[in-house]
N, C-alpha and C positions, 0 to 999 in steps of 0.2 A: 748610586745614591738615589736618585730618581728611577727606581725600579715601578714602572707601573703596576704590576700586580701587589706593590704593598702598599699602595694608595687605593688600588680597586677594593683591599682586604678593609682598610678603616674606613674610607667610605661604606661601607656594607657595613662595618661596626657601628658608627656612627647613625647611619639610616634604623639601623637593626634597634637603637639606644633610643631614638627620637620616636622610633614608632611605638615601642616600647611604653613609654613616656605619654605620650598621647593617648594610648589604650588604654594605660592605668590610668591617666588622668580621666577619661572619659566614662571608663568605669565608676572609679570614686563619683563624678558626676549625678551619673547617674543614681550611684546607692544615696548617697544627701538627697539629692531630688526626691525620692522612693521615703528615706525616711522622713522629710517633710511633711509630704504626702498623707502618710501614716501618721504623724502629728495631728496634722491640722483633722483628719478623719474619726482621729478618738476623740478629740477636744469637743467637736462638734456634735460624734454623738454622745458627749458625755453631758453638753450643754440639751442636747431635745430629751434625754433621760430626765433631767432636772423639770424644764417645762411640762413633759406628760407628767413629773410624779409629784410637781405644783398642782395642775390639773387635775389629778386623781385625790388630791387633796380636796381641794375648792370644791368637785364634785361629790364623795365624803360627805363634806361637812353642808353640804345643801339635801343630799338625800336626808341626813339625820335631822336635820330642822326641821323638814317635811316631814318624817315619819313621827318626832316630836309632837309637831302641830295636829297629824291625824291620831296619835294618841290620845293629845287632851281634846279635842274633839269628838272621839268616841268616848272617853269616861266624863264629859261632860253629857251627851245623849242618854248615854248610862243611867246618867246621875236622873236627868228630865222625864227618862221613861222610868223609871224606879218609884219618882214623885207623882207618876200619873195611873199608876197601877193601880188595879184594884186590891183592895184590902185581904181580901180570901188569898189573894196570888202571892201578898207577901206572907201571910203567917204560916202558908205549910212552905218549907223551910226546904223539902227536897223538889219543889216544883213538880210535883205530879199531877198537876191540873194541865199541864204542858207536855209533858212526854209519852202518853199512851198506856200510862197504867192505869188499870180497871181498877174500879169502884174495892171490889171484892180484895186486889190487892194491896190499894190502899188503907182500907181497916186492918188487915195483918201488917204492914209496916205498923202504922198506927200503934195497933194493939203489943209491938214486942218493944214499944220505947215506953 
């Protein structure tokens, strides 16, 4: 009845079940751990996505102010040098007094309108 070799056999079954046991649980362990992990690592970079693409907003909407702002201040110049012009410079109409066309070529424009 008390044969030692069939206590040595379920002690080793029993050892064999507990380690068993421990290995899965330590594994499991570890994979929760690993996906946490992995949680917490999207959340976060999904939270700095958010802020740079706040960011890329705010900066956006500040270049376009500024390029705003340098528009109406060059069609305001525009406008200042337009009023300060001389008369001859606005009435010929394709600016030839300004681009390098001779005399001779501007009576032939001249002359085919």
């Amino acid at each position: 009845m008390h044969n030692p070799a069939v206590f040595a056999l379920v002690e080793t079954c029993l050892w064999t079940v507990a380690i068993s046991l421990t290995v899965g649980l330590v594994i499991s362990w570890r994979r929760d751990r690993r996906k946490a992990r992995l949680k917490r690592v999207r959340r976060e970079i999904a939270e700095t996505q958010r802020q740079l693409q706040s960011l890329a907003f705010r900066h956006d909407a500040a270049l376009r102010a500024q390029a705003h702002e340098a528009r109406k201040a060059l069609i305001m110049e525009s406008f200042r040098a337009s009023k300060e012009a001389p008369v001859s410079a606005r009435e010929d109409h394709r600016c030839t007094n300004h681009n390098g066309v001779s005399e001779r070529s501007k009576r032939t424009i001249n002359n085919e309108h």
